[in-house]
N, C-alpha and C positions, 0 to 999 in steps of 0.2 A: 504494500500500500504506500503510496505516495508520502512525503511529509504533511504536502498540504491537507491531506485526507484522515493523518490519523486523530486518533480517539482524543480527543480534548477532554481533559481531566472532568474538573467541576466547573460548569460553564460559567458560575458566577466568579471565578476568580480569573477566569479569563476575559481582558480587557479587548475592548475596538480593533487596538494598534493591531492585536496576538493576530484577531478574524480577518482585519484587511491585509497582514501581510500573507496567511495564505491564502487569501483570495488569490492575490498577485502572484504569490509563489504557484499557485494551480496554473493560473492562466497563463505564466511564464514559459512555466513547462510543457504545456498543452500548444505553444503557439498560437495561441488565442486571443483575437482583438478584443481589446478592454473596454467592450462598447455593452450597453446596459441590460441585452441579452443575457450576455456572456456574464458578468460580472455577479445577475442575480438567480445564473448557475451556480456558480461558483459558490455564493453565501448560502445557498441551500445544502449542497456540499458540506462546505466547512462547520454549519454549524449544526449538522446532523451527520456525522461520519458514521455512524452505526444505520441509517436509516436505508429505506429498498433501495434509492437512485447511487448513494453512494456506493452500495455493494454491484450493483449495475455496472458504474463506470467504471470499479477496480475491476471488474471481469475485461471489459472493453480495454482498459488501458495494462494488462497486463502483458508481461515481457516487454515494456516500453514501447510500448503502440500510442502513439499519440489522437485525441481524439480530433474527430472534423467537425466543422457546424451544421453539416448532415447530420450526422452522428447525437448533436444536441436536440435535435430536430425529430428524431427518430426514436430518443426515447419519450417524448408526448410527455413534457412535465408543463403544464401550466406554469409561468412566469408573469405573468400580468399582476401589477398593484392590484391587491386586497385593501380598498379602501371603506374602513366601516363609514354607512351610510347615517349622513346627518345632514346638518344644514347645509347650503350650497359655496359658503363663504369658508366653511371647517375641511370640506373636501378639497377644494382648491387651494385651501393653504398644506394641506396637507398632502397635496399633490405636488406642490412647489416647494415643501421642503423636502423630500425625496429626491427630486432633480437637482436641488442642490447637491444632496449628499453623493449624487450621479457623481457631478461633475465634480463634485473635490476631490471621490476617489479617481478618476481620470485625471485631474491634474497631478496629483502625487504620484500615478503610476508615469504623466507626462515627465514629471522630476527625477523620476527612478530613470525613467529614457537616457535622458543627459546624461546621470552620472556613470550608464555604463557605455555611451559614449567616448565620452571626458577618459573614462577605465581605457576604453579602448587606445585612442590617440594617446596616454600616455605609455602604454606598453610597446603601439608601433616606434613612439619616438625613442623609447630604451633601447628597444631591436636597432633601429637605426643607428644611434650611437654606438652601441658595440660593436656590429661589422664597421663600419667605418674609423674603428679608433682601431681594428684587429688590421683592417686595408692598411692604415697611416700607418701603423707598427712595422707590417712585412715591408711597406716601401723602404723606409729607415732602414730597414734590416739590406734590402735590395743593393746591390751595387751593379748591376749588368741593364744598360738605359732600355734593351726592349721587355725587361720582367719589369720596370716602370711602367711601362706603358699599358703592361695587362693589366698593374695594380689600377693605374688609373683607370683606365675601361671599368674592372669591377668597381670604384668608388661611383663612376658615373652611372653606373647599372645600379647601385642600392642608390643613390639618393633618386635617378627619376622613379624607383620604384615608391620611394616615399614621399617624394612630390604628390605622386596618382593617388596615395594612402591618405595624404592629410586631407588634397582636395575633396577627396572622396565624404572623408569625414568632415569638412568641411559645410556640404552640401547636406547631410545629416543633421548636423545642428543648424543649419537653417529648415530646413523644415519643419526641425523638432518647434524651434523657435516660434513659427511663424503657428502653430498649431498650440502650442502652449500659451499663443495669446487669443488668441480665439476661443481659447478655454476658459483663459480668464476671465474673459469679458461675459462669454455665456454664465460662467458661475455668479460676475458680481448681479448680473440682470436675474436670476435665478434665486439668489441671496435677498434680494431686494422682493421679487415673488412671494417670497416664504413670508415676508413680512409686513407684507401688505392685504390689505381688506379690497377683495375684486368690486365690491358693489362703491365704496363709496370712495377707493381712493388711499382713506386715511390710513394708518398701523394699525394693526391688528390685533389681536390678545397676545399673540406671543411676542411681538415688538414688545408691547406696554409693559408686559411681566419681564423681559429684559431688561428696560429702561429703570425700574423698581427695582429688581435687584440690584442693579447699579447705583440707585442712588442710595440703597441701605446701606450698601457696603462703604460708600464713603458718608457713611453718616452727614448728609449736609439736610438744613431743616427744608422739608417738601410735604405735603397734602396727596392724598389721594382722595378724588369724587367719582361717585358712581350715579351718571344720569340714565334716567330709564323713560321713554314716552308715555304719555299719561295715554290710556283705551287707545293705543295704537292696535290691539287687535278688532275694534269697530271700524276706521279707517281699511286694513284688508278686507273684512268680512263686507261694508258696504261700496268698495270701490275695486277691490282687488287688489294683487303679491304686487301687481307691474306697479301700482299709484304707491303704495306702503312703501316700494324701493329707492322713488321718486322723493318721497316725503324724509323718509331716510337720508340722502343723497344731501338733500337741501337742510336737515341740521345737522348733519356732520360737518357742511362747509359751513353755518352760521357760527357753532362752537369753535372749530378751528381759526374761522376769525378774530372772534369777540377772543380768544382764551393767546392769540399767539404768544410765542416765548415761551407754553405750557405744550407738552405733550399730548394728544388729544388722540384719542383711538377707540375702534367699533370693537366693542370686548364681545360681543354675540348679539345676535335679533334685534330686538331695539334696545341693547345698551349699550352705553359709551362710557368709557375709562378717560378720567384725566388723572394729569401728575405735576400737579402743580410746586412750585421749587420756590419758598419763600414761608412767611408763616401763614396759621391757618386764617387771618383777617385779611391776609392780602388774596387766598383762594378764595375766601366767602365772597367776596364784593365782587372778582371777576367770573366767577359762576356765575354770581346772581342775574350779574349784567346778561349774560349768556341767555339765563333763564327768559329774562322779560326781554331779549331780543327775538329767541323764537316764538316766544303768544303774543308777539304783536304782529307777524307775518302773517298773512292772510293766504291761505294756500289755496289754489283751484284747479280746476280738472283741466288737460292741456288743450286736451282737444273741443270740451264744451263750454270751459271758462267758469263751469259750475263749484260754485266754492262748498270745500271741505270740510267748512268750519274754523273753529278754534282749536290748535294744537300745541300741546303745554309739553314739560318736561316737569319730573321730580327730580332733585337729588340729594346723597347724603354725601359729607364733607369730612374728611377727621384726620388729624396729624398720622405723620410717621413717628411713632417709635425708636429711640436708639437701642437696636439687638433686638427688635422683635420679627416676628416669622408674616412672612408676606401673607400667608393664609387669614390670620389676624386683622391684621389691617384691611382687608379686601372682605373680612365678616363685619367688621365693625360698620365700613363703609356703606355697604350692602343694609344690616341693621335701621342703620341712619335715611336710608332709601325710603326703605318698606313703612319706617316710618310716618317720612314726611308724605308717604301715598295717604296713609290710613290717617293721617290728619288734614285731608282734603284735597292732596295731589297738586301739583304747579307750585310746587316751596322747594324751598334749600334748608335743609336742615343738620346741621352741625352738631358736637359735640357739647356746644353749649346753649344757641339758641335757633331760634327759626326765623328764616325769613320769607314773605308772602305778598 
């Protein structure tokens, strides 16, 4: 059985790094393009070595037969994302952060490329210098001018041969080059994907819970608010998903305005995460602002101009904690929400008072 293929101890104490390098190390072996087919061969592989396909391919690839993408193809393993179904904004991100993780293991195996490159070119250049420093030796040694002449012949014969070796390699790392940027670029627009909300634009739950971590970890004083739309499900139920996306759309960009300088992100359905970086009086007042800028919007229907009414936001407001656990703060906040629902809905309601 392969390296890549054997039995991996206790999977919890085997880390990413241990899975991606034999990924690599299978597909290296196998002469296998590292494209996202192949690759999520390979992790089925690696991290089921006891399981039917892997016993499959150690038949197939035994006495060092390498396999073909025929051969991947032939044994009918289902490869397609298994994406549990939920809302359409959770699918998407979590479609886009996979592609990411595509392409990062493609540029790292782009990186491994290089350095056995780089491996190579410097072993042709050792080669090189040795016949040529053995050539310059026998001339030295030489005293008869036509065994000069052979000497030089063979010097002129290994260095054009290392001419055509470097050029060669050469040509290699520009390719490489010109493909490992094109990866990167796919990755960063891939990166950016993952962390982005498809409907409205703004960052998305996992941006926002990054940006929170970040700011617990350098302890600097910041707010988190959680706004929610007041009978945003009356809005679908009497106009439809398509007008409620529309409605969506338009206070995601009012709060991003009124709040700029603060983090603003579609945390799911009709809610919205802000992260506000200052104390909790300077969050309250630009909520607020926020609040009474979307109930005074007068929203209507595009195509008949029929207005939708009046549409409000609740939210709840509350400091960060120095060393407390995100979960916390995102309860408290949430708390503070349901709150200011159940005391009439379209408030801000905070830690210490309400505002309406």
């Amino acid at each position: 059985m392969p390296p890549a293929l054997a039995p991996m101890a206790d999977r919890k104490t085997i880390g990413p790094r241990e899975v991606f390098d034999r990924i690599g190390m299978f597909l290296f072996d196998q002469r296998l393009e590292p494209n996202p087919v192949n690759y999520a061969f390979a992790y089925h592989l690696v991290t089921d070595p006891q399981g039917t396909l892997a016993t499959a391919v150690a038949a197939l690839i035994d006495g060092g037969v390498r396999l073909t993408q025929r051969d991947i193809e032939a044994l009918g393993v289902d490869l397609s994302p298994s994406v549990a179904r939920g809302t359409e904004e959770n699918d998407t991100s979590a479609v886009a952060a996979r592609n990411a993780e595509t392409l990062m293991a493609k540029t790292e195996m782009q990186v491994a490329g290089f350095a056995d490159i780089m491996t190579t070119v410097r072993t042709e250049t050792r080669d090189f210098s040795r016949d040529l420093a053995a050539s310059v030796d026998a001339m030295e040694r030489s005293r008869e001018g036509y065994e000069s002449i052979s000497f030089l012949d063979d010097v002129t014969h290994i260095t054009a041969t290392m001419i055509g070796r470097v050029h060669a390699a050469e040509r290699q790392l520009d390719q490489a080059h010109r493909e490992t940027q094109e990866l990167r670029q796919m990755l960063e627009q891939a990166r950016g994907d993952a962390l982005c909300d498809p409907l409205t634009g703004l960052p998305n739950r996992r941006a926002f819970e990054q940006a929170f971590a970040e700011a617990l970890a350098k302890g600097q004083p910041a707010c988190v608010a959680i706004c929610d739309v007041d009978h945003f499900k009356t809005v679908n139920d009497r106009f439809g998903h398509a007008v409620g996306d529309r409605v969506l759309r338009a206070i995601g960009q009012t709060l991003a305005q009124t709040c700029k300088g603060h983090l603003v992100a579609r945390y799911g359905g009709e809610e919205f995460a802000l992260l506000f970086y200052g104390p909790l009086s300077s969050a309250i007042a630009t909520v607020d602002a926020a609040r009474l800028e979307v109930g005074q919007k007068r929203y209507r229907l595009r195509e008949t101009d029929v207005p939708l009414g009046e549409i409000t936001i609740s939210v709840g407001v509350t400091p960060l904690a120095k060393q407390e656990h995100a979960t916390d703060a995102f309860q408290r906040a949430d708390r503070l929400l349901y709150a200011a629902k159940d005391a009439g809905r379209n408030k801000v309601l905070s830690d210490s008072e309400t505002h309406c």
